[in-house]
C-alpha positions as CSV (number, residue, x, y, z in Angstrom):
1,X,93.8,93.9,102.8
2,X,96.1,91.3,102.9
3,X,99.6,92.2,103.4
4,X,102.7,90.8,102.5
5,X,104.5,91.8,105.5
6,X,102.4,89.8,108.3
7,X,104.3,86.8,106.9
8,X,107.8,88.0,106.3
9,X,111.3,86.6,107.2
10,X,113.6,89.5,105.8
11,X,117.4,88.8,104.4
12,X,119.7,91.5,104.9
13,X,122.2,91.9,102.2
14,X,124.7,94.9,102.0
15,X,125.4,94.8,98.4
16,X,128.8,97.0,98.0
17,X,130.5,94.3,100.3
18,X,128.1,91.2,100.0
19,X,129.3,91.8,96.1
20,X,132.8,92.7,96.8
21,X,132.7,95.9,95.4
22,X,135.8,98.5,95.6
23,X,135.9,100.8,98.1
24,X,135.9,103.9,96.6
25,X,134.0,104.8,93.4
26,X,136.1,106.4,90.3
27,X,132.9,107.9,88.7
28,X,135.0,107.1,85.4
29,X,134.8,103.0,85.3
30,X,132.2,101.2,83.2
31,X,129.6,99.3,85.4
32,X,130.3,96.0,86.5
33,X,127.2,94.3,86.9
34,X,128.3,92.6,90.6
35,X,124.7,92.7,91.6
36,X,123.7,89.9,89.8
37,X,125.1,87.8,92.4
38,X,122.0,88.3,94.6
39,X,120.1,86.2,92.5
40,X,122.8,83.4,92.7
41,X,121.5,83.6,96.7
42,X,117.9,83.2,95.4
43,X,118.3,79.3,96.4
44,X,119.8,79.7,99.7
45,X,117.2,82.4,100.8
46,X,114.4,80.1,99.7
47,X,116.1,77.4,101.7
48,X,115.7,79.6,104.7
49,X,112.2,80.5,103.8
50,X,113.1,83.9,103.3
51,X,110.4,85.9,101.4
52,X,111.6,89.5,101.8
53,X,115.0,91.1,101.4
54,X,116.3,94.3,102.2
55,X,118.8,95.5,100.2
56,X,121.3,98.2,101.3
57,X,122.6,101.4,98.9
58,X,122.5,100.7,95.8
59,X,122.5,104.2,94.2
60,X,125.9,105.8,93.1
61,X,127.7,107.1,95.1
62,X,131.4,108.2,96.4
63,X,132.3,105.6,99.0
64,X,129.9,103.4,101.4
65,X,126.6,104.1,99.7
66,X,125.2,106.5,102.1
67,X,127.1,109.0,100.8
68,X,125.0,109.2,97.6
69,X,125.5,111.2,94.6
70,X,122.8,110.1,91.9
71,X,119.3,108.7,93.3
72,X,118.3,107.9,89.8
73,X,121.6,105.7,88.7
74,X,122.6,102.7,90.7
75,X,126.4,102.4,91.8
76,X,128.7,101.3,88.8
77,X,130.3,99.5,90.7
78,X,127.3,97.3,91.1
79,X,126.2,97.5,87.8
80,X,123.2,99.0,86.0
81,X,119.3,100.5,86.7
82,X,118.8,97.1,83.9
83,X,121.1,95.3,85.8
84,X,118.5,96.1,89.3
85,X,115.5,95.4,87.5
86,X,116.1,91.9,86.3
87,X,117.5,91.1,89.8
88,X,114.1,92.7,91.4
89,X,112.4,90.8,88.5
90,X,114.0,87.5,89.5
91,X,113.4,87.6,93.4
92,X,110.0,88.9,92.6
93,X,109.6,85.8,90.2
94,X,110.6,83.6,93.6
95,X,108.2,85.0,96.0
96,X,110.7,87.4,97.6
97,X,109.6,91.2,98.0
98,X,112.5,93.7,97.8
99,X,112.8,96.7,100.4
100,X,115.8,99.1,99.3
101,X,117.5,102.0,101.3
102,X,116.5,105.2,101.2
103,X,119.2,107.5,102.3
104,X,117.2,110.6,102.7
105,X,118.8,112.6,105.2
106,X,122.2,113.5,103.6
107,X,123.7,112.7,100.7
108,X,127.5,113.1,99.5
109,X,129.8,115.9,98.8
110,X,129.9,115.0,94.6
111,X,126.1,115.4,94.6
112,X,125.4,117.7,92.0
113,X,123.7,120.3,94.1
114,X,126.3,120.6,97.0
115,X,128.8,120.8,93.5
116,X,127.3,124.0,92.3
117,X,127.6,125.2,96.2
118,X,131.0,124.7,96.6
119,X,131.3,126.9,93.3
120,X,128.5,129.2,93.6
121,X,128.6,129.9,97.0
122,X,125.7,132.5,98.2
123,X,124.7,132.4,94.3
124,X,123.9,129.2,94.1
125,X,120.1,128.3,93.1
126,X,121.3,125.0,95.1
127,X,121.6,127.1,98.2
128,X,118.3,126.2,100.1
129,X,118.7,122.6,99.4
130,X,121.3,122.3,102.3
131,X,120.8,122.8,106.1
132,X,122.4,124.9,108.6
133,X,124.6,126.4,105.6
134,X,126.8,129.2,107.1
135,X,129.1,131.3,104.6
136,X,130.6,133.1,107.5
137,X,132.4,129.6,108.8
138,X,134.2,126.9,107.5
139,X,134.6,123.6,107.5
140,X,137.0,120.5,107.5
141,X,137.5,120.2,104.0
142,X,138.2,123.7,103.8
143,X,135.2,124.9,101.5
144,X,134.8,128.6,102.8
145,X,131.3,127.3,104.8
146,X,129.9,125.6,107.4
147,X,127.3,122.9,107.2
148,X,124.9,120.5,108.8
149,X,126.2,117.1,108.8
150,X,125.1,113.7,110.0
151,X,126.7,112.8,113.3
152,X,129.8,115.5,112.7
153,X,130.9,113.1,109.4
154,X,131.9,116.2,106.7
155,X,131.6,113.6,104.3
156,X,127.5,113.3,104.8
157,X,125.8,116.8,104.2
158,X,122.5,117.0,105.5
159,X,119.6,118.2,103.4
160,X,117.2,120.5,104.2
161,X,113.8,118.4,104.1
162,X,111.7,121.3,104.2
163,X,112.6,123.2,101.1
164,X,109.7,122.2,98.5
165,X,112.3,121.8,95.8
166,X,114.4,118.6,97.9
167,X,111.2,116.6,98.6
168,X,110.3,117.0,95.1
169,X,113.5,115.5,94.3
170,X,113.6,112.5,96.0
171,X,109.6,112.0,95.6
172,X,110.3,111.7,92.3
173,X,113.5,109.1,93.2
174,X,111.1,106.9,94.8
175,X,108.5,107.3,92.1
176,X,110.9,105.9,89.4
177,X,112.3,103.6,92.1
178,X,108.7,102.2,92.1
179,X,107.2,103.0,88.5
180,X,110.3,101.4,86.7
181,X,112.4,99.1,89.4
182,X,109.0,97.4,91.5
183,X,110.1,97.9,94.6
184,X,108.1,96.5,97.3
185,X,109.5,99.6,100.1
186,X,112.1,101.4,102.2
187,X,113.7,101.5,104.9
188,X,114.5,104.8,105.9
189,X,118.3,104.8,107.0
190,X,118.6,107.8,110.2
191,X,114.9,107.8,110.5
192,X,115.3,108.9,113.9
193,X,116.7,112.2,112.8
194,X,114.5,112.7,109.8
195,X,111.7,115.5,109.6
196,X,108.8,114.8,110.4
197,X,106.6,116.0,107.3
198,X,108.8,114.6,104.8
199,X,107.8,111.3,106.4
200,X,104.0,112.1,106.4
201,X,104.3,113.2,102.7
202,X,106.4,109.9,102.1
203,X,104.2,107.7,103.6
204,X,100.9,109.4,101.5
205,X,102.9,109.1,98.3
206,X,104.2,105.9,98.6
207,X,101.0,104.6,99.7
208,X,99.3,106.1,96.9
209,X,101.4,104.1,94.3
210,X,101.5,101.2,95.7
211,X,98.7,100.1,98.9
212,X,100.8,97.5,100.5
213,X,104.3,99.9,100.0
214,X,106.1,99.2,103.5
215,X,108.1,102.1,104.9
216,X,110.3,101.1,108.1
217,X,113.2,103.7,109.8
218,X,116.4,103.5,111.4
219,X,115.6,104.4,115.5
220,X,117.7,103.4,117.8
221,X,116.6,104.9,121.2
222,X,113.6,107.1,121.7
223,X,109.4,105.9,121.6
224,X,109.2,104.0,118.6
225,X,105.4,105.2,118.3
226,X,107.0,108.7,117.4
227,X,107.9,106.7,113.8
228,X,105.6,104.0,113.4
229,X,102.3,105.4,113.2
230,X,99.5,105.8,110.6
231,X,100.6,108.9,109.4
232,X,104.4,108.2,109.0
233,X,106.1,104.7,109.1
234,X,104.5,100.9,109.1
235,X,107.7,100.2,111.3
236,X,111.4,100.8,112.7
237,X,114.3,98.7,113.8
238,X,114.0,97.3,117.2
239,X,117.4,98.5,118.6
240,X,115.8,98.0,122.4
241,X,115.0,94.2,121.5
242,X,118.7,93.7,119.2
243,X,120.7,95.0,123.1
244,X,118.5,92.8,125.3
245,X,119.1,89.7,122.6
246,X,122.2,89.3,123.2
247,X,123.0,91.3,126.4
248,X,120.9,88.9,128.6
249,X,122.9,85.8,127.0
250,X,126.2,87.1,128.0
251,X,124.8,88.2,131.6
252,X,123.0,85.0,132.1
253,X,120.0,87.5,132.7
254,X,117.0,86.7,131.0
255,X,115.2,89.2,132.8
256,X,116.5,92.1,130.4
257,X,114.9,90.5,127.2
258,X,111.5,89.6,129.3
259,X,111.7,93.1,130.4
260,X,111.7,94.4,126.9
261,X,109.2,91.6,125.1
262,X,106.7,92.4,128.2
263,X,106.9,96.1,127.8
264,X,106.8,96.3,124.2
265,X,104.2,93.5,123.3
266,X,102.7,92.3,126.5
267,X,99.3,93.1,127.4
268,X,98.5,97.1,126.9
269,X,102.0,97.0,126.1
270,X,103.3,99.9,123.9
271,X,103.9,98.8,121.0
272,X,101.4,96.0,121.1
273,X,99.6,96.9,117.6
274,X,103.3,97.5,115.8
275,X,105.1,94.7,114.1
276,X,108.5,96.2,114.4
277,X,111.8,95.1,112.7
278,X,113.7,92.4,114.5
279,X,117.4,91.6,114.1
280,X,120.4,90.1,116.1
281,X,122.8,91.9,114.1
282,X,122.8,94.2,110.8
283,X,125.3,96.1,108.9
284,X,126.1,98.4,111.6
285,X,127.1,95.9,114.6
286,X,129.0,93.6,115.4
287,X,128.2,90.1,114.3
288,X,126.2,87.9,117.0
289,X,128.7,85.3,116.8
290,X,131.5,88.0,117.7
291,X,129.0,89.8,120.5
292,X,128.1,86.3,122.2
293,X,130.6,85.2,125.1
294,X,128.9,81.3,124.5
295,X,128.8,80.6,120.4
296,X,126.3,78.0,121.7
297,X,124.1,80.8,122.4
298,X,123.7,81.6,118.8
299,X,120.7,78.3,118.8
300,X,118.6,78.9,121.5
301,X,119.0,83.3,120.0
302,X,118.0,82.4,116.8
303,X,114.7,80.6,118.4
304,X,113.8,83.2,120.2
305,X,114.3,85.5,117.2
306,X,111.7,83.5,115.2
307,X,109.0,83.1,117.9
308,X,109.0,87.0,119.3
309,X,106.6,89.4,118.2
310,X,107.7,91.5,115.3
311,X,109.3,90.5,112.0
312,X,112.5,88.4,112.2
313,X,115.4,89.1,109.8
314,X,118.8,87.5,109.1
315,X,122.0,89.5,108.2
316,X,123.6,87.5,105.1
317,X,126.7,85.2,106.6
318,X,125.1,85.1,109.7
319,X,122.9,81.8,109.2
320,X,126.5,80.2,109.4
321,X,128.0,81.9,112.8
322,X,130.9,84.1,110.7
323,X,132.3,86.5,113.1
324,X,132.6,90.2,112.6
325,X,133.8,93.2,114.2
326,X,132.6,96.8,113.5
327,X,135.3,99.4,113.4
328,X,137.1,101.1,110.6
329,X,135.6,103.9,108.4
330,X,133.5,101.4,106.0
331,X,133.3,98.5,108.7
332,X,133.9,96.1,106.3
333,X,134.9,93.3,109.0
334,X,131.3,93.2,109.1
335,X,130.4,94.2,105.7
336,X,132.5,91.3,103.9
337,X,132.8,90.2,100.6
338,X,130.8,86.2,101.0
339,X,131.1,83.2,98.8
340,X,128.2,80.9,99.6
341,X,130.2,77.2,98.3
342,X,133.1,78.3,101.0
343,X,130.6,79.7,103.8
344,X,128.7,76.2,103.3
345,X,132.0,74.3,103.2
346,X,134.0,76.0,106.1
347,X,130.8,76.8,108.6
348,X,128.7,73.5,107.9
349,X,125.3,73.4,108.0
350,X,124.0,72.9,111.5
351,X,122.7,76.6,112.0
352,X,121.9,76.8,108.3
353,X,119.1,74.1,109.1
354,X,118.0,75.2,112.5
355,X,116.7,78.4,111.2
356,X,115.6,76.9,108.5
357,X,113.1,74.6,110.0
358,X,112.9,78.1,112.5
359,X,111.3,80.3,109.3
360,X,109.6,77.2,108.2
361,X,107.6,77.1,111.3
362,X,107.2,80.6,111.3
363,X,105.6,80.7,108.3
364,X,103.0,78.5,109.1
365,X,102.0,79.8,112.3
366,X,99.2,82.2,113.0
367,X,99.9,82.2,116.1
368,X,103.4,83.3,115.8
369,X,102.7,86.1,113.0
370,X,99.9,87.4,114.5
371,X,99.5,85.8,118.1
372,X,99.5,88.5,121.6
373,X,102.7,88.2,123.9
374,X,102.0,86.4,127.3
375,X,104.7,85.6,129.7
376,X,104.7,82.4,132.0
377,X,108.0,82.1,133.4
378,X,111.2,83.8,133.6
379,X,114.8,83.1,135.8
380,X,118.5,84.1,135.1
381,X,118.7,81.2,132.5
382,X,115.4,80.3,131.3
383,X,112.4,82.0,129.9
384,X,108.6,80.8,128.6
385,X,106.0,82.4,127.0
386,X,103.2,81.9,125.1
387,X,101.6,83.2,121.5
388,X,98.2,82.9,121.2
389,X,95.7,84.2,118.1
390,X,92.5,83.0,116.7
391,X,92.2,79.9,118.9
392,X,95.7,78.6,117.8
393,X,98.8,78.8,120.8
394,X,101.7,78.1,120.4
395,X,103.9,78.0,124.3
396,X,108.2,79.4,123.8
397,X,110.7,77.7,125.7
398,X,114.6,79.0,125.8
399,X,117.1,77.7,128.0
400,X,120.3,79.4,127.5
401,X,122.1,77.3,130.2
402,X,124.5,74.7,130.7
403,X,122.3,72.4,132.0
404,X,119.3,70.9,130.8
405,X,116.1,72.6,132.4
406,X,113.0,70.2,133.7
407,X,110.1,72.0,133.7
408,X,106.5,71.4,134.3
409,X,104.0,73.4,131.9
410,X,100.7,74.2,134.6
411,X,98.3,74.0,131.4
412,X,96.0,71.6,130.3
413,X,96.2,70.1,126.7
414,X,98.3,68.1,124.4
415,X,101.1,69.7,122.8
416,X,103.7,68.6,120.1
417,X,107.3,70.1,120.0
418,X,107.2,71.8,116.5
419,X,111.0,72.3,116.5
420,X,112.2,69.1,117.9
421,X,110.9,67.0,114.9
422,X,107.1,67.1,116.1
423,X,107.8,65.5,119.1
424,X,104.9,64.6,121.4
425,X,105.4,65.8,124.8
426,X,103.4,65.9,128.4
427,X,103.5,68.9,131.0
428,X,106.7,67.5,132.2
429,X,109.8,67.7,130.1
430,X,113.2,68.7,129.3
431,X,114.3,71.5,127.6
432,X,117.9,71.3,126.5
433,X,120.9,73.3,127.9
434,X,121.1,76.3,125.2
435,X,118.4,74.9,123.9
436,X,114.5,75.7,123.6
437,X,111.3,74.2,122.6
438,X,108.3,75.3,120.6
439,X,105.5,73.7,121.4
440,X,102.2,73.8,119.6
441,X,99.2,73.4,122.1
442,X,96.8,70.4,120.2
C-alpha cells in the first residue's frame, strides 16, 4: 500500500495560541469559531510544500488543552465540531492530511467522571476510571483524596487505561473523530508513559477504520522501538535527533548529530526501518532561533532537517526565525498568537524560501524519502553524507562554519547542486560558511 506518510512534510500548529484563544475557558461563552483561521494558512503551507499538519488540542477543555474535559466537543473557544470539519474538509480539499492530539493519559479536573468523584467519593461508579486513587490521602486542591497525576501537575489526573469502561470511552472518541471529522491520525501526547495495551488496542482499531491511520507518540528518552513497532505506534518524536540539532551548532561539534543519524539510521542501525518524527523545535521548547547561539545556523539546520532520515516538520512561526522562550505555566512565549501579513512583513522572506525550495526537493526525491543513511565525512564544523535508494543518490553537505569549506567528493560521477539553483559542480568545490549543499549524483 501506498502511504501517505513516506512523502510527508508536517506543519505544527498549536491552535489555542496559533488562534489567540483566551487563556482560560468559562464553559459558559458561545463558541467563537477562531479555528477557521487555519485555513487562511492553507496558502502559506502549500508554499512550503507542506502536505500534513498536526494540529494540537482541540477538544474542550479548562486551560491549555491537555487538560480535557469533553473528547466529543471541540474547545469553544475555538469554535465548533462543524466549525473542525469544514477546516479538515478544506486542508483535505488541498492535499494536506490532518493528524490531531490525542490526550489519552489524563484528562482535567471538570471532566465529568473525576466531577462525580469529587462528589461521590468511594460511591462513585466513576471510581475505577482513575489511577492510583487513595481516599485515605489528600491532595493539593484539598479534595479529601489522593491521585495519580501526570508529572506531579494536580491539574492533570491520570486515567486508568486498563479499566474496560475508559478505553471504551475514548475508542469511541477516536471512532467519531474519524467516522464524522476524517482525520488522517494521532499523535499520542505522553506516549512514553502510556500503557502498553491501550496502544496495541489503539493501533488495531484505528487501523481497522482507516488502513493508512498514522499513530505517532510523545518519547522523549528511552528505545524508541519500545513505541514504534507493528503492534503499537507507526512512529514517535525524535527528542535524541531535536538535542543533537541544535546542541552540535552551538558546540561547533558535529560529531554529536553524526553520532545520533549513524546510530539511529546508519547501517544495522536501530531504528533503520522507522521513519520517526523530526523537529527542531515544537510546542514544548524553546524556539530554534532562541536555542541557537549563531541565528545563521538556522540555514544550514533547516537543510539538514530536510535531507535526514525521518519525516521533517516545521513549528508554525518558525519558517521566519521568531524567537521564543519556554517558561510560564501555558508557555505561551512559544505558543503565540501569529498574524501571517506582519510575520511576512517584519521577518522577510529569506528563510520562508530556503525551506521552501528545501520541502520542494524533498518531495521529489526518492532518495531522500526513502534512501539508507551513509556517512562520508565528519569534523567539528562540517559534516557529509549520502542517501541512496533504488539507484537514485543524492550526497548532504553542511557546513556550519564561518568559513567557507573546500572539499573534494572521492566519488565518481556527475552531480548537480539541487539547492543552489541546479548548479553543476565537479568533485572539487565550495561549500559555503553556514551553508550546505545537496547534490544529486547524475
Amino acid at each position: 500500500m501506498n502511504n501517505w506518510i513516506d512523502k510527508a512534510i508536517f506543519y505544527h500548529i498549536y491552535p489555542l495560541g496559533f488562534c489567540g484563544a483566551p487563556s482560560k475557558n468559562n464553559f459558559q461563552s458561545k463558541p467563537i469559531e477562531r479555528l477557521y483561521k487555519v485555513t487562511d494558512w492553507i496558502g502559506h503551507m502549500k508554499k512550503l510544500s507542506i502536505n500534513a499538519l498536526y494540529l494540537g488540542p482541540v477538544f474542550e477543555s479548562v486551560e491549555h488543552g491537555y487538560d480535557t474535559v469533553d473528547y466529543f466537543q471541540v474547545d469553544r473557544r475555538l469554535g465548533t465540531n462543524e466549525t473542525l470539519k469544514s477546516v479538515i474538509r478544506e486542508l483535505h480539499e488541498n492535499g494536506i492530511k490532518i493528524v490531531l492530539d490525542g490526550v489519552f493519559n489524563h484528562v482535567g479536573r471538570e471532566f465529568f467522571a473525576f466531577k462525580d468523584l469529587q462528589q461521590y467519593r468511594e460511591k462513585s461508579m466513576f471510581a475505577n476510571w482513575f489511577a492510583g486513587l487513595d481516599f485515605s490521602g489528600n491532595n493539593p486542591f484539598n479534595d479529601g483524596f489522593d491521585y495519580e497525576t501526570w508529572d506531579g501537575h494536580y491539574n492533570l489526573v491520570k486515567l486508568n487505561l486498563k479499566y474496560f469502561y475508559v478505553r471504551e470511552y475514548l475508542l469511541n472518541a477516536v471512532k467519531m473523530w474519524i467516522e464524522e471529522l476524517d482525520i488522517d491520525g494521532l499523535r499520542l501526547d505522553a506516549a512514553d508513559v502510556l500503557d502498553f495495551d491501550f496502544m496495541r488496542e489503539l493501533s488495531t482499531f484505528t487501523k481497522s477504520m482507516k488502513p493508512d491511520f498514522w499513530l505517532m507518540g510523545e518519547v522523549v528518552h528511552g528505545d524508541y522501538n519500545r513505541w514504534a513497532n507493528p503492534e503499537m505506534l507507526d512512529s514517535v518524536t525524535n527528542y535524541e535527533c531535536y538535542k543533537g540539532l541544535y546542541s552540535s551548532c552551538n558546540d561547533r561539534n558535529m560529531f554529536e548529530i553524526a553520532y545520533a543519524l549513524k546510530r539511529q539510521s546508519g547501517v544495522s542501525g536501530i531504528y533503520e526501518n522507522l521513519k520517526l518524527y523530526n523537529f527542531l523545535d515544537n510546542h514544548d521548547v524553546n524556539r530554534i532561533a532562541t536555542s541557537l547561539a549563531n541565528s545563521a545556523h538556522q540555514f544550514p539546520l533547516q537543510i539538514l532537517l530536510f535531507s535526514m532520515p525521518g519525516i521533517p516538520s516545521i513549528y508554525y512561526g518558525s519558517e521566519w526565525g521568531i524567537e521564543g522562550k519556554k517558561g510560564g505555566y501555558n508557555d505561551l512565549h512559544v505558543r503565540p498568537n501569529t498574524d501571517l501579513e506582519f510575520l511576512h512583513r517584519e521577518n522577510g522572506g529569506s528563510l520562508v524560501d530556503i525551506i521552501s525550495r528545501l520541502a520542494g526537493i524533498r518531495k521529489e526525491s526518492e532518495a531522500l524519502n526513502f534512501g539508507d543513511y551513509q556517512e562520508i565525512c565528519v569534523e567539528s564544523e562540517f559534516l557529509a553524507f549520502s542517501r541512496q535508494y533504488n539507484g537514485k543518490k543524492i550526497i548532504v553537505m553542511i557546513n556550519i562554519s564561518e568559513q567557507g569549506r573546500q572539499f573534494h567528493l572521492n566519488h565518481s560521477g556527475n552531480f548537480v547542486d539541487v539547492l543552489n539553483i541546479n548548479e553543476r559542480v565537479r568533485n572539487d568545490f565550495l561549500v559555503p560558511a553556514n551553508w550546505g549543499r545537496i547534490l544529486e549524483v547524475v
